[in-house]
ROLOLO-68315 format. One record per residue (C-alpha): residue number from 1; chain; x, y, z. Coordinates in pm, 1 decimal, decimal comma. Each point is the difference from the previous one (the first is absolute). Layout:
BEGIN
   resi   chain         c1         c2         c3
    NUM       A          X          Y          Z
...
//
This chain:
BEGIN
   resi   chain         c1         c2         c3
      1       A     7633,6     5930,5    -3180,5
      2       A      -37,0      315,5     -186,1
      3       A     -290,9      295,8       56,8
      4       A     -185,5      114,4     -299,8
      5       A      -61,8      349,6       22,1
      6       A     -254,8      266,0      -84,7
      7       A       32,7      379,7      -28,6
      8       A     -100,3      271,3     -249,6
      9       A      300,3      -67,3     -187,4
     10       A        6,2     -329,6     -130,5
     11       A      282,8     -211,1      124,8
     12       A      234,9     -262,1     -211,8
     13       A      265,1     -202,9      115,6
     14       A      269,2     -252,0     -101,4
     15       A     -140,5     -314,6      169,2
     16       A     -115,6     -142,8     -303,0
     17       A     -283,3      -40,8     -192,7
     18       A     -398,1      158,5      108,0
     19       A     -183,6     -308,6        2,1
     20       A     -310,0      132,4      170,3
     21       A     -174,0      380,2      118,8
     22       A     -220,8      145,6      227,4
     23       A     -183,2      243,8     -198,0
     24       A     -183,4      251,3      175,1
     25       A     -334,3       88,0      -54,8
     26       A       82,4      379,9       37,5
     27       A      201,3      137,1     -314,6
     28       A      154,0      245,7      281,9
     29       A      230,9     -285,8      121,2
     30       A      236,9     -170,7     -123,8
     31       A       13,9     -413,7      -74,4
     32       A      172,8     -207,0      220,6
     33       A      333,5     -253,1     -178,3
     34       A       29,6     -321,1      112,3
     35       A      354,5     -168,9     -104,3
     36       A       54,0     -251,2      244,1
     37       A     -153,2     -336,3       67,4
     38       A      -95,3      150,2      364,4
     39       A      -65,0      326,6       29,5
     40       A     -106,7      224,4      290,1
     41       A     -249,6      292,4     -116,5
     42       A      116,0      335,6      132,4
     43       A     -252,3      233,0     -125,0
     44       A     -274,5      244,3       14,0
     45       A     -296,8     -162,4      250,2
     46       A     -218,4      297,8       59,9
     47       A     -136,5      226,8     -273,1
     48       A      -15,3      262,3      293,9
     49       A      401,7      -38,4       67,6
     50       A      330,1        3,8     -194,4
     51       A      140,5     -152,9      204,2
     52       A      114,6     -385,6     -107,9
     53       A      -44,3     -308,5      216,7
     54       A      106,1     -351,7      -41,2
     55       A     -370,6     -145,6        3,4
     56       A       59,6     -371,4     -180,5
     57       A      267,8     -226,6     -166,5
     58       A      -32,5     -134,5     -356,2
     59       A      170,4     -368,3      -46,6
     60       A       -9,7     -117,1     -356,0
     61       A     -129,2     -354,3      -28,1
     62       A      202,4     -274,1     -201,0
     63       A     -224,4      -40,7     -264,8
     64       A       63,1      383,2      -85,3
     65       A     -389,2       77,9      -79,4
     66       A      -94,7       49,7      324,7
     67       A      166,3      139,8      361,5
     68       A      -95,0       47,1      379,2
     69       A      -83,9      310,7      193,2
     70       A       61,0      -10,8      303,9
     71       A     -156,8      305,1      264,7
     72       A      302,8      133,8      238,0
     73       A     -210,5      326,3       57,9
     74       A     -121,0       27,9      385,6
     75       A     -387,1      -30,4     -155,9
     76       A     -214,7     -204,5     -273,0
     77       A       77,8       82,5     -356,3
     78       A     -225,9     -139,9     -325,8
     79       A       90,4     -220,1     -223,5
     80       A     -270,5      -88,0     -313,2
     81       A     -293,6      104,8      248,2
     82       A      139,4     -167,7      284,1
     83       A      129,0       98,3      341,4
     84       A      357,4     -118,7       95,7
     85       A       92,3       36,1      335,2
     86       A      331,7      113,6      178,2
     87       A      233,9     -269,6     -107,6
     88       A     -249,2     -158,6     -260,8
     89       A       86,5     -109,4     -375,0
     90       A     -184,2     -101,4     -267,7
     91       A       55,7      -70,0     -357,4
     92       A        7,7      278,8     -253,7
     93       A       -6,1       -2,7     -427,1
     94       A       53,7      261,2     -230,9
     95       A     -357,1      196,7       23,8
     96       A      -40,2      -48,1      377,5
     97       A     -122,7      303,1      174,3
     98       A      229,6      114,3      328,5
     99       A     -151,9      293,9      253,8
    100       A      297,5      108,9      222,3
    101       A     -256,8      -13,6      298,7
    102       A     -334,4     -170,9      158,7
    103       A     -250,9      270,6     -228,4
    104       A        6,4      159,0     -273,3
    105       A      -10,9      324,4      134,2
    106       A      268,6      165,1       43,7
    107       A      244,4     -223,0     -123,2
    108       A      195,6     -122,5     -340,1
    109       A     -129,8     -232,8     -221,4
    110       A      285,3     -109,0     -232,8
    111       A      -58,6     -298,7     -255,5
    112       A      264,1     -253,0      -52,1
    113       A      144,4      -88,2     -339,0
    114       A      255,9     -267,0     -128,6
    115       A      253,0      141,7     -262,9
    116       A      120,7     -285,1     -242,6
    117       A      365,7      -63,9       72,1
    118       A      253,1     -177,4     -240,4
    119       A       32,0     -173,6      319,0
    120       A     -368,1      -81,6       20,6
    121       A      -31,4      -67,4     -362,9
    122       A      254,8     -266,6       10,2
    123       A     -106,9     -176,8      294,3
    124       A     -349,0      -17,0     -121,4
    125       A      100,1     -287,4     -243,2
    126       A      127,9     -202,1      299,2
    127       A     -311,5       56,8      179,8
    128       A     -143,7     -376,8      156,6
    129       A     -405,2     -107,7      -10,5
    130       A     -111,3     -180,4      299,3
    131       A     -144,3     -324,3     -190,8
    132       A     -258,5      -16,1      276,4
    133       A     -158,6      314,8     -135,3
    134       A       -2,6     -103,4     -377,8
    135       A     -295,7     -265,6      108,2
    136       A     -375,2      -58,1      -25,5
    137       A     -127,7       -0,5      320,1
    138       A     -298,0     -282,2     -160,9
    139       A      273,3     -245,9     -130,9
    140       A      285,6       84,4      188,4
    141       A      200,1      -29,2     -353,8
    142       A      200,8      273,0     -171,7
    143       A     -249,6      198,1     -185,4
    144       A     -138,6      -89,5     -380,7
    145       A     -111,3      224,7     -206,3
    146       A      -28,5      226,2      275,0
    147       A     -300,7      254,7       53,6
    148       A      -29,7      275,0      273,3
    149       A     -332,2      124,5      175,3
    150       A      -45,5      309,2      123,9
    151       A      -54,1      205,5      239,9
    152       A      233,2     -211,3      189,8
    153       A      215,6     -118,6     -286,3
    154       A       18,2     -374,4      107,2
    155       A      176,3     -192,7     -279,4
    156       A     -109,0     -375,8      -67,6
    157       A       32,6     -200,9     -304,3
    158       A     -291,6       10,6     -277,4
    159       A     -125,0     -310,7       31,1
    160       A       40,5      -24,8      395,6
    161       A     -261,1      387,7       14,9
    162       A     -258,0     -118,1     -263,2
    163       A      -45,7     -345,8      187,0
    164       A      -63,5      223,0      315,0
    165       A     -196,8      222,4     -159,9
    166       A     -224,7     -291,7     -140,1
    167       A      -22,1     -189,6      354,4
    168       A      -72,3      299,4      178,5
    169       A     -277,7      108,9     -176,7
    170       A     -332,4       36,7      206,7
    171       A      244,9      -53,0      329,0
    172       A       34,8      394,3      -21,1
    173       A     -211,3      304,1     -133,2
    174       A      357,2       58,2     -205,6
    175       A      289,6     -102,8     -100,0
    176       A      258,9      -39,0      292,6
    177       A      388,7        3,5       29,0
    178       A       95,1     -316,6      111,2
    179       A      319,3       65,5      151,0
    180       A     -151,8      319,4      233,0
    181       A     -374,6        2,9      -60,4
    182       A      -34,4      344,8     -124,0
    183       A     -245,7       35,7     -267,9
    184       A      157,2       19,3     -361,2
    185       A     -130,6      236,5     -229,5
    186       A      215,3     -118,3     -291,0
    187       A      292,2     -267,9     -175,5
    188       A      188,7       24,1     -257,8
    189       A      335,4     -126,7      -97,1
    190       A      341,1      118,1      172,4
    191       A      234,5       -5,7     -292,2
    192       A      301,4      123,6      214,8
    193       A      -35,1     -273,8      229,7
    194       A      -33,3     -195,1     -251,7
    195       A      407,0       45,0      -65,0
    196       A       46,3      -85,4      327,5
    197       A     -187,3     -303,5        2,8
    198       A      203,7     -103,2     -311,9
    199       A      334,7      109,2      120,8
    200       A      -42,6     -213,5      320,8
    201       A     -132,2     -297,6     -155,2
    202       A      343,5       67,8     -208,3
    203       A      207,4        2,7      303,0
    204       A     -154,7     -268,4      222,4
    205       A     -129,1     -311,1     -231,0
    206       A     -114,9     -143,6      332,3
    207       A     -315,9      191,8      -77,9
    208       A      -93,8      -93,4     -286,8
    209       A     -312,3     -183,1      -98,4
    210       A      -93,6     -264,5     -119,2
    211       A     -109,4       64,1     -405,1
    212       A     -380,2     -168,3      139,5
    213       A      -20,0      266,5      264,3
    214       A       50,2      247,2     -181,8
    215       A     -257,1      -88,6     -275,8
    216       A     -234,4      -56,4      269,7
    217       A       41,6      354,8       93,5
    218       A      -26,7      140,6     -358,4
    219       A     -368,0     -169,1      -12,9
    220       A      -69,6      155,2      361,4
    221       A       78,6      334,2     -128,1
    222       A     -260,6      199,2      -81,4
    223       A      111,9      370,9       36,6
    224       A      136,7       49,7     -311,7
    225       A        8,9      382,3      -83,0
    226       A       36,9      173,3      364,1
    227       A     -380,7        4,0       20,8
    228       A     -173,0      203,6      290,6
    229       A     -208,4     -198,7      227,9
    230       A     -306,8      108,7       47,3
    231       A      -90,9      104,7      311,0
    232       A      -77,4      356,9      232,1
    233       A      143,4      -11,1      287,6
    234       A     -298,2       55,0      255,3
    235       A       71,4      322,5      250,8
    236       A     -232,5       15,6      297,8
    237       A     -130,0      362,7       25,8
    238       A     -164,5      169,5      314,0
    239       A     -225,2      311,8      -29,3
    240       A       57,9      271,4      193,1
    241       A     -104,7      317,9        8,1
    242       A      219,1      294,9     -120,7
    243       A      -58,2      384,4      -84,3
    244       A      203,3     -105,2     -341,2
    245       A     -214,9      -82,9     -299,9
    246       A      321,1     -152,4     -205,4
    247       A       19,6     -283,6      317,9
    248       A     -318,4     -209,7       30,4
    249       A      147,3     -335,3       87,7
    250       A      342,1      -77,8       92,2
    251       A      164,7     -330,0      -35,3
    252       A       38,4     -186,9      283,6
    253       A      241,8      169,2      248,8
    254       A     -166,1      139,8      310,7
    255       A      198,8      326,7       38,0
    256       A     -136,1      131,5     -333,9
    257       A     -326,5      178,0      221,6
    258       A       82,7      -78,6      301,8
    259       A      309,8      126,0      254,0
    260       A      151,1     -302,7      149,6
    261       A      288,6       53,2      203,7
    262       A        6,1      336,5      -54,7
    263       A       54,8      -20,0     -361,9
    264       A     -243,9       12,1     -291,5
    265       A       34,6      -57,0     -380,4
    266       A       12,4      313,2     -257,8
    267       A       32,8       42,5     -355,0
    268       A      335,8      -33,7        7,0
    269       A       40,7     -347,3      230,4
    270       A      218,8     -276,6     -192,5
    271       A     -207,5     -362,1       82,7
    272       A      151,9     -386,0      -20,7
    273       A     -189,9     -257,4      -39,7
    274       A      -21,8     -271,2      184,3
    275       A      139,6     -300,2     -146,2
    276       A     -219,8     -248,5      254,5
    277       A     -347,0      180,6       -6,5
    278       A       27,2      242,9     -314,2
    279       A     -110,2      273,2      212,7
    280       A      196,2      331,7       45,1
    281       A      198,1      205,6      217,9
    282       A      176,9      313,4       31,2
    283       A      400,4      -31,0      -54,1
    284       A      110,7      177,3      263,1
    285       A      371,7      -23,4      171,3
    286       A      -28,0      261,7      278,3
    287       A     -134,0     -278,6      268,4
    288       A      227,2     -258,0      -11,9
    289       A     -220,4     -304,2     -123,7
    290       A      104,0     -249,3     -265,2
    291       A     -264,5       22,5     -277,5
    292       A      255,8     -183,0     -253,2
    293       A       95,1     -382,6       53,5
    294       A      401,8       38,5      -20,7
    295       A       31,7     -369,0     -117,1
    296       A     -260,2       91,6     -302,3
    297       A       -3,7      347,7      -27,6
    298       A     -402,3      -16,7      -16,3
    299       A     -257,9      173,4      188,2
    300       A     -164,6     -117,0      319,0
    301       A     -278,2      208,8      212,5
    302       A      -26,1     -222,5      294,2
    303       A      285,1      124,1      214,5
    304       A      -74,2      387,8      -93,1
    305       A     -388,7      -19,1       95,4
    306       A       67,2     -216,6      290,1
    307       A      181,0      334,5      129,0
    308       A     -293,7      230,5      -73,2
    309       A     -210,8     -248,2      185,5
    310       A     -211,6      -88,0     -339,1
    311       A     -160,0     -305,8      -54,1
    312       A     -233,1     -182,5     -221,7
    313       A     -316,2        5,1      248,1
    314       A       20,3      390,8      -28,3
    315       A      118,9       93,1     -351,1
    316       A      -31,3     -307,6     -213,6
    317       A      206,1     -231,2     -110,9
    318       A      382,9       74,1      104,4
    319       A      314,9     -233,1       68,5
    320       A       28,2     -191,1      325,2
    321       A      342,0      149,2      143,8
    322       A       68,5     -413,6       29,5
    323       A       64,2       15,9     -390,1
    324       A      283,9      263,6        1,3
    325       A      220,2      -28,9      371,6
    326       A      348,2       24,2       59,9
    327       A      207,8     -324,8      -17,9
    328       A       56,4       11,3      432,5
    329       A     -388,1        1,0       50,4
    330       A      -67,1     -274,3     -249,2
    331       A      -83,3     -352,5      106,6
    332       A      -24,1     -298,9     -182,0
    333       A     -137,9     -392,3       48,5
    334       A       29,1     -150,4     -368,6
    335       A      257,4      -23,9     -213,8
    336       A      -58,7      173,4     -326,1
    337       A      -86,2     -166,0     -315,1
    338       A      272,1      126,3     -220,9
    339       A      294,0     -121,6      286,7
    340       A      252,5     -228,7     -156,7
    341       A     -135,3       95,2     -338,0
    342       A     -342,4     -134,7       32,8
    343       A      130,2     -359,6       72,9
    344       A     -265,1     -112,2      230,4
    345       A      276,4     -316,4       83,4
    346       A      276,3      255,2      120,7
    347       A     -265,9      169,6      237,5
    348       A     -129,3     -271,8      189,1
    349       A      366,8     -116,6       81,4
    350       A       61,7      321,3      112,0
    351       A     -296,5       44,7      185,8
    352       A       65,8     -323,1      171,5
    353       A      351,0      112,7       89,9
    354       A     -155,1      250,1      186,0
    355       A     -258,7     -187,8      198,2
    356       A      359,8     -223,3       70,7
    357       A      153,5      318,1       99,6
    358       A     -294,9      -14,0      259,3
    359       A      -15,7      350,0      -70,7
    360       A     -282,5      221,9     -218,5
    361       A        3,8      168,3     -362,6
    362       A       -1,1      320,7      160,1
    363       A      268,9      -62,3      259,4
    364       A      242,4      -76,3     -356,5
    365       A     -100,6      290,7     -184,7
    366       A       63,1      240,8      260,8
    367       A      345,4     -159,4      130,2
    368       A       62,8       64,4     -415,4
    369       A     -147,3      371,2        8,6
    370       A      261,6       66,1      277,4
    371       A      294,9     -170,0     -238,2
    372       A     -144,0      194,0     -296,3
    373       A       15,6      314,7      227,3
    374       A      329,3       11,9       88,8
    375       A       81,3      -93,3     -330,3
    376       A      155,0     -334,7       31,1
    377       A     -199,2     -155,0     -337,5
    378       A      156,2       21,4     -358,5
    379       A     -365,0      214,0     -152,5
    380       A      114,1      -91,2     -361,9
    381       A     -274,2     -255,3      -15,1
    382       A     -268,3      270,5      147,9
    383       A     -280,8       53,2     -250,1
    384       A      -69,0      333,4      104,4
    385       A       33,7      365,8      -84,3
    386       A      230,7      199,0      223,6
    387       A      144,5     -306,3      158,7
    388       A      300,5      149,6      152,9
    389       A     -209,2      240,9      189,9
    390       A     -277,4     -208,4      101,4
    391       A       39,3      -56,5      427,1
    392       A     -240,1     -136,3      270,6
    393       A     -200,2      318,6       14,8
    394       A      -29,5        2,9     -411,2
    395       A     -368,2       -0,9      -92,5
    396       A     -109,0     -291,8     -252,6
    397       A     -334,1     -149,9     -112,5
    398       A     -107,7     -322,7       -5,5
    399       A      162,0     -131,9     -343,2
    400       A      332,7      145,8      114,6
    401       A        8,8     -115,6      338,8
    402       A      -70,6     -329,7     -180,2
    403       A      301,8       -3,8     -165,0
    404       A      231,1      128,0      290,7
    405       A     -143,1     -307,0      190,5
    406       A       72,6     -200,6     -270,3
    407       A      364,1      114,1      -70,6
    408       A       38,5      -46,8      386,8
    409       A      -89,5     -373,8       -8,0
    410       A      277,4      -65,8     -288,7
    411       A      239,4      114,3      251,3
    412       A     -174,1     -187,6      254,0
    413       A       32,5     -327,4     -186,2
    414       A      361,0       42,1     -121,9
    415       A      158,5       80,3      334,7
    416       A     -202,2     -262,3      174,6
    417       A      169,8     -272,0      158,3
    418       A      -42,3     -323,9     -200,4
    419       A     -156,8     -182,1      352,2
    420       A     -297,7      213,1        9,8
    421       A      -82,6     -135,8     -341,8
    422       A     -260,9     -305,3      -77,6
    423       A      212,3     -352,4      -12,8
    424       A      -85,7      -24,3     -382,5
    425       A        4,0      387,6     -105,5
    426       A      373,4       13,1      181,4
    427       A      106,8     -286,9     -231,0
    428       A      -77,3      186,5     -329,0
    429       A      236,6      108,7     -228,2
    430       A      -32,0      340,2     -108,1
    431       A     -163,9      108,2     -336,6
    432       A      266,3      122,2     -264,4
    433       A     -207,2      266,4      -94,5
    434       A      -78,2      128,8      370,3
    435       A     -258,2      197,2       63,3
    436       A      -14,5      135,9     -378,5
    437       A      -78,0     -340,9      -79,4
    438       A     -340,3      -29,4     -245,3
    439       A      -72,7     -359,9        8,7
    440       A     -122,9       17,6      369,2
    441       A     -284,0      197,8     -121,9
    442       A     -155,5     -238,3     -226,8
    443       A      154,2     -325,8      152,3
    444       A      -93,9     -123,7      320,7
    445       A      243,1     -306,5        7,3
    446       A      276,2      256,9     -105,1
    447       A      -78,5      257,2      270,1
    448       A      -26,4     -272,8      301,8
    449       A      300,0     -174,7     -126,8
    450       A      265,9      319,5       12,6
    451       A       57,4      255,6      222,1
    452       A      -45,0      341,9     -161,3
    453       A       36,5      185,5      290,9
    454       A      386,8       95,6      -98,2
    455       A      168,6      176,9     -287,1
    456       A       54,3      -62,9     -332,8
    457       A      329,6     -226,9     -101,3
    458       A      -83,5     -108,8     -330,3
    459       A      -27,6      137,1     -341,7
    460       A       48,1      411,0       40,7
    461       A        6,0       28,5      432,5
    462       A     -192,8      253,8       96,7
    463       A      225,0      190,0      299,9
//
């Protein structure tokens, strides 16, 4: 392993190529060269000192976009906003803010930066897409005609989001996601997706549609010309009173007027918004509680006001901390919709292989969090950000702890003893198209027929 070093002389070296920098925030010192795939930072820590430290290691990822920090200092360090402990990684892209220490004050701030290798440049056309991830989350299909929403920047096919949008209608004061539930201020076409939709359809015929679907879909479509939906997003605001004339009412985040654990909104306070509640919330990282689902990257308040001891009898509506807990505290008694990819067959076999088991739900998801833990489950079929980093302590919300339960039962039904399975479910062949299989969804003779609980072996297999 090879240090990457700091002083007020830039260093160079012979290792090879720069494919990534710390740049400090202070001109006065120098940037830090990273040249090989795992590099331990010796550098500049204090802006009070000269002196250098090794305070973290830099491992570049495989995919080349992306690496992993990792905090050997004897204290916290920040990464993006958030506190890393002694020992502690986390996932860092070219933008992603680094403080050398637990505050601000009194410490470096560097920012660090991918450089564009030949190396990187010619991996990048060998780069693989995760199928799984090129899908609506409404049809389970590879996308058509895809269109993305935003804030959240779900993806689903045309025809799929404008039948939502036309069945939801008077469910909801607005227009929903229906993959996370945020609220969607727009939709409009994703043209570069679009490739990829193409180029996959290219690679793996398995996918393709039927020419009936597909015209069903172009009829469905109505968003035609990336219109906007129409619809203001409603913020809750609290009065309070305040010597400033320029601050009458304040969106709805409790420290803005009011000192709550010792710490009180300004001017100059960065908020998040709750993805659950819409409400809002200082982004702070010098206390050491998740605000930021790592499986989803989106805000949550429930876990941060839980620690300042707000709730929604005393400042309006706020989060229950039930909606945003770490994956140890969770507990579950149902087994999710979208398990087994929504085949409704596949999940009452497995829940009665359970109740066979004579043991409970959450008895098998836990003995599976311990596996996942230690790291004895292939994560390639994980549909979550930051999977390689995600442990027992991780932080998720609802939707993502959803889906680790759910990729957690695939593993529970393909390593489970044939015995424990019902007479006439352990006599089915298994579906050619595994789990990827899209005739389950829309027949029922199909889906009870086949197993689809296994991978792929016909067509293009899916690893």
């Amino acid at each position: 392993m090879e240090a990457g070093q700091s002083s007020r002389t830039k260093i160079t070296g012979d290792d090879g190529d720069v494919w990534a920098k710390l740049v400090p925030s202070d001109s006065s010192y120098s940037e830090v060269e990273i040249r090989s795939h795992e590099t331990g930072v010796c550098c500049e820590a204090a802006s009070s000192s000269c002196e250098k430290s090794k305070w973290c290691k830099i491992t570049r990822n495989p995919n080349l976009d992306s690496a992993i920090i990792i905090n050997t200092s004897s204290g916290a360090i920040i990464v993006d906003e958030i506190a890393i402990e002694e020992g502690g990684s986390a996932n860092i892209k070219s933008g992603s803010q680094i403080i050398s220490g637990p505050t601000r004050e009194g410490h470096l701030s560097y920012t660090f930066l991918l450089c564009h290798t030949q190396e990187h440049k010619d991996e990048r056309l060998k780069v693989s897409i995760d199928v799984e991830h090129c899908k609506c989350s409404i049809c389970l299909n590879i996308w058509h005609d895809v269109v993305s929403v935003t804030p959240c920047l779900h993806n689903f096919c045309n025809g799929c989001f404008s039948g939502w949008v036309r069945t939801s209608k008077g469910k909801h004061k607005g227009i929903i996601c229906p993959q996370c539930r945020a609220a969607v201020q727009s939709v409009g076409r994703n043209y570069f997706l679009r490739n990829i939709e193409e180029a996959i359809l290219q690679s793996f015929s398995a996918f393709k549609r039927s020419d009936e679907e597909l015209m069903l879909l172009d009829r469905n479509a109505s968003n035609q010309l990336n219109p906007v939906v129409s619809r203001k997003l409603q913020t809750r605001k609290r009065p309070f009173s305040t010597s400033s004339n320029e601050m009458h009412e304040i969106e709805s985040c409790p420290q803005c007027g009011s000192t709550l654990g010792g710490f009180r909104c300004n001017q100059n306070t960065t908020h998040l918004q709750c993805q659950a509640c819409q409400g809002m919330m200082p982004s702070r990282s010098d206390i050491g509680v998740p605000q930021k689902c790592l499986g989803c990257d989106r805000a949550f308040c429930g876990a941060y006001w839980q620690a300042h001891g707000v709730d929604a009898t005393t400042f309006g509506p706020v989060c229950s901390p039930q909606t945003f807990k770490s994956i140890s505290e969770r507990t579950i008694t149902r087994i999710p919709e979208l398990t087994h990819e929504n085949n409704r067959y596949e999940q009452e076999i497995t829940e009665m292989c359970i109740q066979q088991m004579g043991t409970s739900l959450q008895s098998v998801i836990s003995e599976w969090v311990a596996k996942f833990n230690s790291r004895n489950i292939d994560r390639a079929r994980l549909q979550l950000n930051n999977k390689e980093t995600i442990n027992a302590e991780t932080y998720l919300c609802d939707d993502c702890y959803h889906k680790l339960v759910s990729f957690f039962l695939y593993w529970f039904r393909i390593t489970l003893p044939t015995h424990y399975l019902p007479l006439d479910a352990s006599k089915r062949e298994n579906c050619w198209y595994g789990y990827a299989c899209r005739t389950q969804h829309r027949n029922n003779e199909h889906a009870q027929k086949r197993n689809h609980v296994c991978r792929p072996t016909r067509g293009n297999p899916i690893p």
